[in-house]
N, C-alpha and C positions, 0 to 999 in steps of 0.2 A: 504494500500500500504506500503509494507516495505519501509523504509528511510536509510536502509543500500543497497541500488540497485544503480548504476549508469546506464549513460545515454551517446550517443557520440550528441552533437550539431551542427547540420549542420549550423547554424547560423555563429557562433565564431569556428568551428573546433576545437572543442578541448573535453575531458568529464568532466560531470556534474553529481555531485551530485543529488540526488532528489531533491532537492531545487535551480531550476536551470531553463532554458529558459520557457517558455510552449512545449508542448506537441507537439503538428503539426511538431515543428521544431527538435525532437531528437529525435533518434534509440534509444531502450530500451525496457526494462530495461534489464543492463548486472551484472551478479552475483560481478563482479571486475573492478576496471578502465583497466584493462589489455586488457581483454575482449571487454568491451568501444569502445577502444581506435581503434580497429579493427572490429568495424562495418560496417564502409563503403567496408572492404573486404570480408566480411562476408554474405552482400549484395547483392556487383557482383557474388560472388560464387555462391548465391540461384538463382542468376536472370539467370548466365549460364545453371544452371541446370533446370529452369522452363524451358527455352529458348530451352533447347534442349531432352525436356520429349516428348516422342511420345506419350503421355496421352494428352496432350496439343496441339499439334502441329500436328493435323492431316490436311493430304491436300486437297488446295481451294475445294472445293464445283464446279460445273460447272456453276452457277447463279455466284460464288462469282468470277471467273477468269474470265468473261465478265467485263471490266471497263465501256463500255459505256453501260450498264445494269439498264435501270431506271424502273425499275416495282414499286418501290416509300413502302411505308411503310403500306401495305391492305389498309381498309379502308380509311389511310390520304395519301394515294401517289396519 
């Protein structure tokens, strides 16, 4: 793992060097603290764009638009 990467910390808000929170808890690794430092926006970008890929997001199923639909899991329903 390079040691010249930074990290943004959702913990403390702020970026980290490699040598910094664990892992679970930080975005990374970013070539710059610049970079870093705009994770969290960098984030919501990808998640509006997962969010609105029609790769992803194809519509309910007719099983899946039934709420009260208990057919249960095969075998264990």
């Amino acid at each position: 793992m390079r040691t010249d990467s930074w990290w943004y910390c959702l913990d403390h808000s702020k970026v980290e060097p490699y040598y910094g929170c664990r892992s679970a808890t930080r975005l990374g690794p970013y070539p710059t603290p610049e970079e870093a430092a705009h994770a969290l926006e960098l984030a919501a970008e990808r998640n509006d764009t997962w969010d609105t890929d029609p790769r992803f997001n194809d519509p309910p199923e007719e099983d899946d638009a039934d709420e009260n639909n208990d057919k249960g899991w095969g075998l264990f329903g």
